[in-house]
N, C-alpha and C positions, 0 to 999 in steps of 0.2 A: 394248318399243320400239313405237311406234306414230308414224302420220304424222297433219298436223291433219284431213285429209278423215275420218277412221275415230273411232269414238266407242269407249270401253273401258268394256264391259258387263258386270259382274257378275251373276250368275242365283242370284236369291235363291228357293228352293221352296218350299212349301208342305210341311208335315208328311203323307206317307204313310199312311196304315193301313186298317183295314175299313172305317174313314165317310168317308174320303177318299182314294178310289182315283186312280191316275195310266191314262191309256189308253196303250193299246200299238199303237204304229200305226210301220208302217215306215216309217223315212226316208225311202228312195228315192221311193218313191210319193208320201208327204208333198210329200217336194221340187217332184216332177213336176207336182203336184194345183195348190202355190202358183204354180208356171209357166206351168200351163196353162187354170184358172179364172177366172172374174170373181168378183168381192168374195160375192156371195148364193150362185153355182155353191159355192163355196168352204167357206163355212159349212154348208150342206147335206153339203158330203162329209166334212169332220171330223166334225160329228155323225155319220155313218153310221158312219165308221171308226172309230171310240171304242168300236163297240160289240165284243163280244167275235164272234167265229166261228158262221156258222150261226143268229144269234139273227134273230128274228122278232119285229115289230112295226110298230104299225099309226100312220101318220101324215100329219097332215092342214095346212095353210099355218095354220088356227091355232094348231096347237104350235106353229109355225114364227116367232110373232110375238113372242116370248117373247125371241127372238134378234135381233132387228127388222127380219125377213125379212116384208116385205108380201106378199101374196095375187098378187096381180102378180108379184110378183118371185119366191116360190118356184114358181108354175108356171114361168116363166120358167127358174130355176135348173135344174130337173130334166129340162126338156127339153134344156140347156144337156149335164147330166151324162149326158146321153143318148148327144145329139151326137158328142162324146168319148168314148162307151167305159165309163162309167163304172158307167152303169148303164142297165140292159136290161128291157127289160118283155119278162116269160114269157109271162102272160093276164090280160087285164083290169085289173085294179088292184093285179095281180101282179109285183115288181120283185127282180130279184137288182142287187145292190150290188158290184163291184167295186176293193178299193183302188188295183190297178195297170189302169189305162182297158187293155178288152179292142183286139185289132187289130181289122181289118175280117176276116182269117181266123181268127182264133180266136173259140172260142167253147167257154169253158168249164163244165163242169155241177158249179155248188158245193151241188146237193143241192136240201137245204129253206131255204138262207141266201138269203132273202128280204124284202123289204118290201111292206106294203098300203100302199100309196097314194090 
């Protein structure tokens, strides 16, 4: 049953396996992330959260064009994800990644799970 304002969506996947992994990224925070980002914020932090726990890698607004995130806009974004919690500069060019935006009292220590920026 449905009403006319609501569209009936089937979710057709893509094949699983080793050359075609799915990311594992929790809802909640997903949800929160789409609620609480602007469009470029947004695609910066599903890239981040795709990646697995603890991983470390180094990233510059030219990777970022590939996504068609301009130079503008991902500075923009990451001071955005900043803003909110999301992510935090240690030192320097130093950035841990949160998928749930930290509060203003928290402040958790996830190790070496880090970004260069």
């Amino acid at each position: 049953m449905s009403y006319p304002n609501q569209k009936i969506v089937t979710v057709a996947k893509e094949k699983c396996d080793k050359s075609n992994l799915y990311a594992k990224i929790n809802i909640n925070a997903l949800q929160k992330a789409m609620e609480d980002l602007r469009t470029n914020s947004f695609k910066l932090w599903v890239y981040f959260a795709k990646n697995r726990p603890y991983h470390t890698f180094a990233l510059s607004a030219v990777d970022c064009k590939k996504w068609g995130i301009k130079t503008d806009s991902f500075h923009s974004a990451v001071v955005d994800l900043i803003k909110k919690g999301y992510l935090k500069q240690l030192k320097g060019n130093e950035y841990t990644f949160y998928e749930t935006a930290l509060s203003e009292k928290a402040d958790i220590d996830m190790g070496k799970n880090h970004i260069l920026l």
